[in-house]
C-alpha positions as CSV (number, residue, x, y, z in Angstrom):
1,X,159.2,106.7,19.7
2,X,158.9,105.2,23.6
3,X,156.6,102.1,23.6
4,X,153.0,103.0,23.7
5,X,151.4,102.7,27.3
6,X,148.2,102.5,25.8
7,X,149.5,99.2,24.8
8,X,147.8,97.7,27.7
9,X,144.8,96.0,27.7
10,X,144.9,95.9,23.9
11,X,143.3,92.4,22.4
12,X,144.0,91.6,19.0
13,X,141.9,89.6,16.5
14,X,142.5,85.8,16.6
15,X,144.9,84.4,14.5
16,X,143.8,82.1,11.8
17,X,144.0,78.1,12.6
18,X,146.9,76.6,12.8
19,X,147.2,72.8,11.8
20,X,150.2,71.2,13.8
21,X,151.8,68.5,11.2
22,X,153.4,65.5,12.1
23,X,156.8,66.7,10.9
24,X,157.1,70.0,12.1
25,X,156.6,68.2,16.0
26,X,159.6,66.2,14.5
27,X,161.5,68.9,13.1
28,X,161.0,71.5,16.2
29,X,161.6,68.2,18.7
30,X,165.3,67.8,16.9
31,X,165.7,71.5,17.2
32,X,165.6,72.0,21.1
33,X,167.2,68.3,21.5
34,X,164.0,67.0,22.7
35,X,164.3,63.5,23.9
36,X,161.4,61.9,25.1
37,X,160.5,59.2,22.3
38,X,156.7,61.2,22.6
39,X,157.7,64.0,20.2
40,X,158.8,61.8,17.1
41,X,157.2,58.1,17.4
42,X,154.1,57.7,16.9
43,X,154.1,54.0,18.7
44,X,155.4,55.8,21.3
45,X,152.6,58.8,21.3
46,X,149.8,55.9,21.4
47,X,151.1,54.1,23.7
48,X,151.2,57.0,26.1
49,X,147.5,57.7,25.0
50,X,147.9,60.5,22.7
51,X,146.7,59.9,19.2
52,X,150.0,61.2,17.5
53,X,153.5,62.9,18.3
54,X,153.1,64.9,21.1
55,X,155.1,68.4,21.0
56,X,157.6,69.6,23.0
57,X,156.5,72.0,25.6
58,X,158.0,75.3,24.1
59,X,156.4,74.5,20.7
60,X,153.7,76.3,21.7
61,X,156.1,79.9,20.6
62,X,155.7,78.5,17.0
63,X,151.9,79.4,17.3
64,X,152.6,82.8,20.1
65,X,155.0,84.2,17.1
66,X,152.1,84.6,14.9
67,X,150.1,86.7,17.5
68,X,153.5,88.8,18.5
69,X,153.8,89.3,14.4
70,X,150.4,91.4,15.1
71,X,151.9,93.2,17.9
72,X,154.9,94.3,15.9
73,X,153.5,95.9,12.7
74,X,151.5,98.4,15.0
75,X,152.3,101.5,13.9
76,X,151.4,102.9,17.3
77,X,153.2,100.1,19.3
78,X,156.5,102.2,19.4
79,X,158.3,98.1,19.1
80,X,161.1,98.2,16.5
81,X,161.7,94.6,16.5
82,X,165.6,95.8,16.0
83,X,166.0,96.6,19.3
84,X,164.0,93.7,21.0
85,X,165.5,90.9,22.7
86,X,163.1,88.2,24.3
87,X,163.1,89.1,28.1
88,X,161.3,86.2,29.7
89,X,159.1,83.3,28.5
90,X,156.7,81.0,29.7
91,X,153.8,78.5,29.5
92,X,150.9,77.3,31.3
93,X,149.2,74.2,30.2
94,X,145.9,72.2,30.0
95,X,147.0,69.8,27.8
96,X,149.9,69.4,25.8
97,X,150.1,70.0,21.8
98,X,149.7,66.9,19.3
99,X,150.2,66.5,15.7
100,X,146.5,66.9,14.5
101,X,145.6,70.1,16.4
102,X,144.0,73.0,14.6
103,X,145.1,76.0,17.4
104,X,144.3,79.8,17.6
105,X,145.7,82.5,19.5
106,X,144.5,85.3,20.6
107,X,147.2,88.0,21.8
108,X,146.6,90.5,25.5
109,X,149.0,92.9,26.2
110,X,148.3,93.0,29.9
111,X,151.8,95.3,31.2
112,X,154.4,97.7,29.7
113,X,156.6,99.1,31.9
114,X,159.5,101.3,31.7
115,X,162.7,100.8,33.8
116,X,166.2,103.1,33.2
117,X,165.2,104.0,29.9
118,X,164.0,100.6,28.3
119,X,160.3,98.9,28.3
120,X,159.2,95.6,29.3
121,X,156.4,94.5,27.3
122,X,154.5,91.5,28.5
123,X,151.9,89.8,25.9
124,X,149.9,86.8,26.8
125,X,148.4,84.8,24.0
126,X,145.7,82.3,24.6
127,X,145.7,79.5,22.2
128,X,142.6,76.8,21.7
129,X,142.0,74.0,19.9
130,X,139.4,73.4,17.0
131,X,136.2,73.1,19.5
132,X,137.2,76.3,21.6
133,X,139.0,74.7,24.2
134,X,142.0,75.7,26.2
135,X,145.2,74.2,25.5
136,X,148.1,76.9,26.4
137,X,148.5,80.0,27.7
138,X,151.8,81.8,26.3
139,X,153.5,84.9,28.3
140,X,156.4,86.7,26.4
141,X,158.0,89.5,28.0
142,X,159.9,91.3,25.4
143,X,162.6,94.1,26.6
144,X,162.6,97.1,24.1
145,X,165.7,99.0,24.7
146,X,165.4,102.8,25.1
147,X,167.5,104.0,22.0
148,X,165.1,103.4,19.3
């Protein structure tokens, strides 16, 4: 089955809150080779005014993959994750993540478009903090190929 066109424009329920931990920063910081003392020291967090470890930019996909999980199980979506490879990624800002932050997402699929037999699927997710607020925006463009 193609991917659904109808796709577009389709919001999805907010996920359910998030809690960033302390050692998940930690653990996703070692992961990308993070380096900035920010993401694992909390000295260094405070002293940079932020009131714990501060996560590295892309950390923001740990919370996008649970609004993308949504996309995939639709039965209508005409995605089969096995022939999905992440096209394109990226994130725009208001503030950056710290340990502490209770986040939702809520997941837009604003485009799919087909090109030479595949479809380019592009899903924004909005993600808040605890009193509504905007923290990051997260765009995935995922490429299905054609053969599915």
């Amino acid at each position: 089955m193609p991917v659904n066109p109808d796709l577009v424009g389709r919001v999805f329920a907010p996920t359910k809150p998030y809690l960033v931990g302390r050692e998940k920063v930690r653990e996703f910081a070692r992961a990308v080779f993070a380096s900035d003392p920010k993401n694992v020291d909390v000295d260094a967090a405070a002293a940079a005014g932020y009131p714990d470890v501060v996560a590295p930019p892309t950390f923001a996909i740990v919370v996008q993959e649970l609004t993308l999980a949504q996309l995939l199980a639709q039965d209508d979506a005409g995605i089969e994750l096995t022939h999905v490879v992440h096209g394109e990624q990226r994130f725009d800002y208001s503030r950056p993540i710290v340990a502490g932050d209770e986040l939702t997402a809520q997941l837009n699929v604003t485009s799919v478009k087909t090109l030479g037999g595949n479809a380019m699927v592009t899903a924004e997710s909005v993600v808040t903090d605890a009193a509504g607020e905007h923290v990051v925006t997260a765009v995935s463009v995922l490429v299905v190929r054609g053969d599915a």
